[in-house]
C-alpha positions in Angstrom: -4.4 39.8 27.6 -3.5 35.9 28.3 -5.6 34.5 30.9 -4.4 34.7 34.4 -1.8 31.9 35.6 -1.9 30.8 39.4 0.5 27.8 40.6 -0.5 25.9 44.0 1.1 23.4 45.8 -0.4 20.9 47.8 -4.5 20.8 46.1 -5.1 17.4 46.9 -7.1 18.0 49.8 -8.4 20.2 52.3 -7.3 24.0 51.9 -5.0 23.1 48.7 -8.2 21.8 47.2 -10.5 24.7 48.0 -7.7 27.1 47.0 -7.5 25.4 43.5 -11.4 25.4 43.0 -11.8 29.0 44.3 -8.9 30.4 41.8 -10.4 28.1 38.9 -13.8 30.0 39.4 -12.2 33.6 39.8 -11.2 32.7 36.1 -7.3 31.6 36.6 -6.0 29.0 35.1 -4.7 26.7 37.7 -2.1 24.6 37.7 -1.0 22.7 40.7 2.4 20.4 42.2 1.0 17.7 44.2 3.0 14.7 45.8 0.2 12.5 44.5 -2.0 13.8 41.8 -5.7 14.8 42.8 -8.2 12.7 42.2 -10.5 14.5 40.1 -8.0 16.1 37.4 -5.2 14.7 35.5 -1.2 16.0 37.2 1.3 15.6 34.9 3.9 16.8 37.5 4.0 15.0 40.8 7.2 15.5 43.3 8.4 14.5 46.6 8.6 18.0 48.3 11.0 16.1 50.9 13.4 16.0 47.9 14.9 20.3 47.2 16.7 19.1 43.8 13.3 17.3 43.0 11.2 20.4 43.9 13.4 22.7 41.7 13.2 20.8 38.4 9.2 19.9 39.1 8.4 23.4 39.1 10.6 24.3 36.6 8.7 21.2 34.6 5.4 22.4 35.6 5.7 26.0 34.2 7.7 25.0 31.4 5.4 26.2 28.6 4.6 29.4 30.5 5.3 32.5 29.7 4.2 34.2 32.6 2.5 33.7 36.4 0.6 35.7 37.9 0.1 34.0 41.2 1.8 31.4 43.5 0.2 29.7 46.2 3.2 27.8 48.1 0.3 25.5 50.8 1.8 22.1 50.8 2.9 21.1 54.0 3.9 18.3 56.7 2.7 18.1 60.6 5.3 15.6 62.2 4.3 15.9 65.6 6.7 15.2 68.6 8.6 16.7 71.6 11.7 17.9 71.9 13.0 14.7 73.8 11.4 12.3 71.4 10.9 13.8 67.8 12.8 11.3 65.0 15.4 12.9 63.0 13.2 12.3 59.9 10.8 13.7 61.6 12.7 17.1 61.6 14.1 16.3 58.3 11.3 16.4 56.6 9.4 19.2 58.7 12.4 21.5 57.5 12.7 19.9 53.9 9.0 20.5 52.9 7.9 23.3 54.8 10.8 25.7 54.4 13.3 24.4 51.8 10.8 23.2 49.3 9.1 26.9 49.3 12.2 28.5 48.7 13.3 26.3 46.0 9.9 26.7 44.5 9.9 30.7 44.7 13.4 30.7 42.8 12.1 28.8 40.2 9.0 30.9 39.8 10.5 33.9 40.4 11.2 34.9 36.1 8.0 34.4 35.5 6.3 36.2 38.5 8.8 39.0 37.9 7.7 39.2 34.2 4.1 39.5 35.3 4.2 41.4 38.2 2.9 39.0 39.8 2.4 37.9 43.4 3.1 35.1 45.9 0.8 33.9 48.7 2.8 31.4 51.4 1.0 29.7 53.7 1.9 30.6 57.0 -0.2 29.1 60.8 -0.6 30.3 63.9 2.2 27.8 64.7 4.9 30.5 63.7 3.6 32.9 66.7 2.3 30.8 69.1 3.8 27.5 70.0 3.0 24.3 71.6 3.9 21.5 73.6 4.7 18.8 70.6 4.9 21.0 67.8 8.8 22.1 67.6 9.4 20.8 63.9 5.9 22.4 63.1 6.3 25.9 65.2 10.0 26.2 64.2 9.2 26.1 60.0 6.4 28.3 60.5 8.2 30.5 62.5 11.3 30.4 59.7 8.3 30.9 56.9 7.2 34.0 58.4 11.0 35.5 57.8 11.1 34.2 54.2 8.0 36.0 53.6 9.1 39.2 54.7 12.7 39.1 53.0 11.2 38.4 49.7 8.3 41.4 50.3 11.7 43.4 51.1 13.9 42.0 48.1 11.0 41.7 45.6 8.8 44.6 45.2 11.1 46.8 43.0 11.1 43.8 40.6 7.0 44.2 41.2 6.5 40.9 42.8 4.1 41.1 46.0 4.7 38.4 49.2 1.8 37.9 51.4 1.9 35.6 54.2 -1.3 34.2 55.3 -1.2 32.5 58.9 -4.8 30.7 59.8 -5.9 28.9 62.9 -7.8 26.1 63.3 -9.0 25.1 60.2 -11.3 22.3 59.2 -8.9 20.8 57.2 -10.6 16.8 56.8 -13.8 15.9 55.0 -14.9 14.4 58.3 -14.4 17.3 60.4 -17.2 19.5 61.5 -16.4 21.6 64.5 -18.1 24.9 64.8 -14.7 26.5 66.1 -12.6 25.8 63.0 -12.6 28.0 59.6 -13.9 26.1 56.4 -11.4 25.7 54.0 -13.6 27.7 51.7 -13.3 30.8 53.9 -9.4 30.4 54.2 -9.8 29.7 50.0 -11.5 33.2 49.7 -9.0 35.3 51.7 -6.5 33.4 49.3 -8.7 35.2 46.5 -9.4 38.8 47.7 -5.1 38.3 49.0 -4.9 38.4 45.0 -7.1 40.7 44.0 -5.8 43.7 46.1 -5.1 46.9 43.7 -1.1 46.4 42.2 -0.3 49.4 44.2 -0.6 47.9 47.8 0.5 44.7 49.7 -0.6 42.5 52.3 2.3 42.0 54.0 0.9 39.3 56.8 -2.6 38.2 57.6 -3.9 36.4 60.7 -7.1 34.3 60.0 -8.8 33.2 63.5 -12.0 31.3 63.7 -15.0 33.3 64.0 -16.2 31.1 67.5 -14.3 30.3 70.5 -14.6 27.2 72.2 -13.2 26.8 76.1 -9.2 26.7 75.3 -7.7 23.3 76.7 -4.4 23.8 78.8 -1.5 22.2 76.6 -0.3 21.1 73.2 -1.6 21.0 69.8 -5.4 21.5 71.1 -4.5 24.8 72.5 -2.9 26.3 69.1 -6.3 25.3 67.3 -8.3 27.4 70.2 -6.6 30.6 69.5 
């Protein structure tokens, strides 16, 4: 049997880049669709995920020579912050364009080869989509709209074998220069990604919450409260 073929989105950093390294070592052979290729490995497919028609043809690009795919990881993401009252209309734009169009258009182009493997697809959720916050409607309202995505294509896909997980962390430390004791490590969210995969082909994930294993004292409003949860 071919070697095992995972595609991620969004490895350039942070939880992308953990997921990449932790796939590459459970033997996959990973092949990611970056805005910006990463810095240690050569991407000969970079896209603008604000851009649906762009993020069709990348990924049909990116998997051209493949013949199957075992696993999708659909992480990339944007966190335009901003109030109702306040938020810029790009701001929105692009919150819906990458975040909920961009996975959809990047499912349908995967979807073949996933069928044709029995494969499965992992979308990157947050704690955003159940719990909201003061400043985070572009953010909330596409995680919110992910988590339906996810469950309509667990619905629509598993007679053509093809397993949808959704996995919705917390606070994650998500920046080399972060070091708080009440955020996950990227490697643990990277792992969950792993053992998500690795389930027996005759069950499904459906929805996993991650929550930091330590609590610090929850502040009152806004983005700090959704990373205390």
């Amino acid at each position: 049997m071919a070697e095992a073929l995972a595609l991620v989105t969004g490895t350039n950093r942070g939880t992308g880049r953990a997921i990449r390294a932790r796939l590459a070592a459970d033997g996959y052979t990973v092949r990611c669709l970056n805005r910006t290729p990463c810095e240690d490995h050569t991407d000969p497919v970079t896209v603008d995920f604000a851009d649906p028609s762009a993020v069709s043809r990348a990924t049909t690009e990116v998997l051209a020579d493949a013949s199957r795919l075992d696993l999708l990881v659909v992480n990339a993401v944007t966190r335009g912050f901003g109030t109702v009252a306040e938020l810029a209309d790009r701001d929105w734009d692009e919150a819906v364009a990458v975040n909920l169009t961009a996975p959809i258009r990047i499912v349908q182009a995967a979807l073949p080869l996933l069928r044709r493997s029995r494969g499965h697809i992992v979308l990157m959720g947050s704690h955003a989509g159940t719990h909201a916050f003061e400043g985070g409607v572009a953010y909330c309202a596409t995680k919110a709209a992910l988590k339906q995505v996810a469950e309509v294509l667990l619905m629509e896909e598993r007679p053509h074998g093809v397993r949808t997980t959704l996995l919705s962390p917390g606070a994650i430390r998500n920046f080399d220069d972060d070091f708080s004791d009440y955020k996950m490590s990227v490697e643990s969210v990277a792992e969950v990604v792993s053992w998500t995969a690795a389930t027996p082909p005759d069950t499904v994930l459906g929805e996993i919450e991650l929550r930091p294993g330590r609590l610090d004292t929850p502040p009152a409003v806004g983005l700090d409260r959704l990373q205390h949860i």
